[in-house]
N, C-alpha and C positions, 0 to 999 in steps of 0.2 A: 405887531410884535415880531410875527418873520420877518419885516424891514428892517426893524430895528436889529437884530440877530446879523441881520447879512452886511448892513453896514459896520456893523461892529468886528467884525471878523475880517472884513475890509481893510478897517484901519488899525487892527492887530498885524495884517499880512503886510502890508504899508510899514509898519513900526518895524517888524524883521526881521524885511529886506536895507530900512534902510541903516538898521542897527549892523547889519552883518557889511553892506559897504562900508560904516563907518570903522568897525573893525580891520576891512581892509586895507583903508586909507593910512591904519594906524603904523601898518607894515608895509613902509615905503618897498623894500624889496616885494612883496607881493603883488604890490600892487604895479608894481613896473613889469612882474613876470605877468602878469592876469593879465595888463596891455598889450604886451609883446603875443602872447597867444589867444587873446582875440583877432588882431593882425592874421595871423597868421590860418585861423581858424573862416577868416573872410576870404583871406586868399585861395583855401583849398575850396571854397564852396562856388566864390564867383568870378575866380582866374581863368581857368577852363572855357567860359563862355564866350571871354572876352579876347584872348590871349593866345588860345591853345594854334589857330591859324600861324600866328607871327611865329610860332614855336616851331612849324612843320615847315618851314619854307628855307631851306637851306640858301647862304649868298657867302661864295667863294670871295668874295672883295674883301667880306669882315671876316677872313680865317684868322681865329686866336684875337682878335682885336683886345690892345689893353684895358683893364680896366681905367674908369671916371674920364675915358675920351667922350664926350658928348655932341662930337661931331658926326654921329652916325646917328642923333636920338636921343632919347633918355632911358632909353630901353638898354644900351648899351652902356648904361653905368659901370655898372660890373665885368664889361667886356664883351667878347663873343667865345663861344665855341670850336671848335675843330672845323665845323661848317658854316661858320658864320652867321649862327643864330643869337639869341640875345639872350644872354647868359641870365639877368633878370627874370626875364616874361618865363624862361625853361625854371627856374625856381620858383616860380610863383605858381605855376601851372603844375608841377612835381608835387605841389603842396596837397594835393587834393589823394591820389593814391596812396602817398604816404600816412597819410593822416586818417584814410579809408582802413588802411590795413592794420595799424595802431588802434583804430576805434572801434573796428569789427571783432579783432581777435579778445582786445578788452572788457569787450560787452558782453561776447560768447562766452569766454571763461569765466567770466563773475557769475554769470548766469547760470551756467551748468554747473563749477565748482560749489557755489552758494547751496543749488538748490540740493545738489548731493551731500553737500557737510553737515545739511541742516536733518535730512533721514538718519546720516550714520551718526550724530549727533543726540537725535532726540531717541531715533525708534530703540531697542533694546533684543531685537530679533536677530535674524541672519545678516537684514541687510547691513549692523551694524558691523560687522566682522568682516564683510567682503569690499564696501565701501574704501575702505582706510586700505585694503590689501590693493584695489587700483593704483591710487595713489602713489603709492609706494613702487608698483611695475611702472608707473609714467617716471617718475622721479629718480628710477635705476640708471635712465638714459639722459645723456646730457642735452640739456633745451636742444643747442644748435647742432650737434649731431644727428640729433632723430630730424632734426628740421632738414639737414643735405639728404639725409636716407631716400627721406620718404619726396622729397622735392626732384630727388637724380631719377628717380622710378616714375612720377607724376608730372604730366603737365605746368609750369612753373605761371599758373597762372595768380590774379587777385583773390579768386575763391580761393584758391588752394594756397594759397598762403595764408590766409585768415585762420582757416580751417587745422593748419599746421601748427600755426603758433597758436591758437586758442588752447591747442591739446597739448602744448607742455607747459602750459601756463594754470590748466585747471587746479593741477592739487596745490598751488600756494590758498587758493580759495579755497579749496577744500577740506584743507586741515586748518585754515584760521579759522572757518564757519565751524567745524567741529569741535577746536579746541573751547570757543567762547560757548557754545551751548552746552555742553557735557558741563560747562560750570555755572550758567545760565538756570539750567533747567531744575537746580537745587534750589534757586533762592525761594524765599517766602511770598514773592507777587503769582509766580509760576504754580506752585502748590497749593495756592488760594482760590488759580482757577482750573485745577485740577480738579478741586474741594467740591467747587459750584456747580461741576458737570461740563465744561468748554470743550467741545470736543481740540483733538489734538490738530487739524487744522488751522481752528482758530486760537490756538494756544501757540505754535508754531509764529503764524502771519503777522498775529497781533502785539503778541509781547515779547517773542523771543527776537524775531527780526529787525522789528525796529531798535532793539538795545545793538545788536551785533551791525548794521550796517553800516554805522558810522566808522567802526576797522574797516571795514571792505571799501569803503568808499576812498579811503585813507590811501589802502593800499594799490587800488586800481590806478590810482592818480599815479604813485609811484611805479607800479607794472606799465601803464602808457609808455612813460620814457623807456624800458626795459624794452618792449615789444618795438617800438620806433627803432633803435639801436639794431635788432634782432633784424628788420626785415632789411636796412640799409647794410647790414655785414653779408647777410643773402646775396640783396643785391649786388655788393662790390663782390662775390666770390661769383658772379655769374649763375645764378641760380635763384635768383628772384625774377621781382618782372623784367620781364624783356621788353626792348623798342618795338614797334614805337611807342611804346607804353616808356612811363620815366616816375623816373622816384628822386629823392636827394641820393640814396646809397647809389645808386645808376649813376649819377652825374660824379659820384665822384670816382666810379670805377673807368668812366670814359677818359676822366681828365688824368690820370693816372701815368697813362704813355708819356703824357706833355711835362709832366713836372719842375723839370729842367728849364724848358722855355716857353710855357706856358703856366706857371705855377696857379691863377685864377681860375682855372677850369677845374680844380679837386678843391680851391679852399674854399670859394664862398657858399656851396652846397654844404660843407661840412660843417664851416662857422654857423649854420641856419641849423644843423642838426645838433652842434653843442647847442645853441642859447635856446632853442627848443627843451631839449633834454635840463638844462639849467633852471628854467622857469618853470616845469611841471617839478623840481625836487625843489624849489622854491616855494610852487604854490602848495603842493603837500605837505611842507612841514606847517604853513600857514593853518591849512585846513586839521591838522593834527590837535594842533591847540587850539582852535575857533571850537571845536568837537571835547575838547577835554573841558570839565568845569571848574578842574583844578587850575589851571590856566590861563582860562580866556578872560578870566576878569582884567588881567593884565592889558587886553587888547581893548576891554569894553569901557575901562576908565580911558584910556586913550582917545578911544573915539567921543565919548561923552565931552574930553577936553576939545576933539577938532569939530563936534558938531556945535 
């Protein structure tokens, strides 16, 4: 009887996934941004390994080389650098920081925001009165000014920019998670287990998070592009990471002197930061409606048509 249980949950889980691919399929744009940032999401994980060498090794022959000359390589698609590096492999390798620093500060703010929206949200005590007053003093200050404040006084390292941008990032979490539960925590499933005795942990964990995380999850998608944006204007103002450490916004603060006659050294780090930022506001509105019920039927006959 337990076999039969576990295969059947099996081929529930199986059913899904493969109902939510077909949904995806259904959204050619989506599904071209899901590709582009899986690409993308390879490159920052096993660029580094492969790449990061050709990256540090400066050769004055190829200063500025144009880009789609392939008589240096293929590496040299996109050109070379001021140093004669290859302007590719430093993108592909850039991918990994950038996408560190995006993913960190994203993770920590959901995490912290959530889990505070959800006390000042449900509890009915002090904390709920002091909570929302944080909020409110992070939000007095604008993201990317507190971000130069506290980065011109601080080492302009990868923690500390995680660290930085997680914290002007918390109260969007913070007051989504509070606004949705303050209206949450009236309905009739919540007061039912009030009724039963659940305590307020598992009243919290159980029913109120799983209705609210599918907003958070919504919105972190669209915070990602926001926070990627965030650390590449750091960077071009000279107060993100530093070399030898590299980012896309780094690459385009280098290429910046060249403009004129090197115009490849600021664009293709850039074009990788649009179509980046394009596909996570692509794949979000995706996930927006794959998450609403009012809506997704529209994706599920779709897919029903392309399976």
């Amino acid at each position: 009887m337990a076999q039969t249980d576990t295969f059947k949950d099996s081929d529930d889980a199986q059913t899904g996934v493969r109902q939510v691919l077909w949904m995806l399929w259904a959204d050619k744009w989506a599904s071209a941004a899901a590709v582009f940032l899986i690409i993308i999401f390879l490159c920052a994980l096993f660029g580094p390994y492969f790449l990061e060498e050709i990256t540090s090794k400066p050769n004055l022959r190829g200063r500025n080389s144009p880009p789609f000359d392939l008589s240096r390589g293929w590496m040299f698609a996109l050109g070379g650098d001021q140093l004669g590096r290859p302007l590719l492999a430093r993108i592909i390798v850039a991918a990994q920081n950038t996408m560190m620093v995006a993913a960190g500060a994203v993770v920590a703010s959901l995490v912290l925001g959530s889990a505070l929206g959800l006390i000042a949200g449900y509890a009915r005590g002090l904390a709920a009165q002091i909570i929302p007053r944080l909020a409110d003093v992070i939000m007095s200050f604008p993201s990317l000014l507190l971000a130069v404040i506290v980065l011109y006084m601080l080492e302009p390292a990868v923690g500390n920019l995680i660290i930085v941008l997680a914290i002007t990032r918390i109260p969007i979490y913070l007051r989504t998670t509070r606004a949705e539960v303050l209206e949450i925590r009236e309905r009739m499933f919540v007061q039912a287990a009030q009724v039963m005795g659940a305590s307020s942990r598992r009243i919290v964990f159980r029913h109120i998070l799983p209705v609210v995380l599918p907003t958070l999850l919504t919105i972190a998608t669209l915070d990602f592009a926001f926070v990627m944006l965030a650390e590449s204007s750091l960077s071009f103002l000279g107060i993100g990471i530093q070399p030898p450490e590299i980012t896309w916004g780094l690459m385009v603060a280098q290429g910046r002197p060249y403009l004129t006659t090197a115009w490849w050294l600021s664009f293709w780090p850039g074009l990788v930061i649009i179509l980046t930022t394009l596909s996570l506001n692509l794949l979000s509105n995706w996930l927006r409606v794959v998450l609403d019920p009012e809506q997704r039927w529209r994706l599920e006959l779709k897919g029903r048509k392309n399976g």
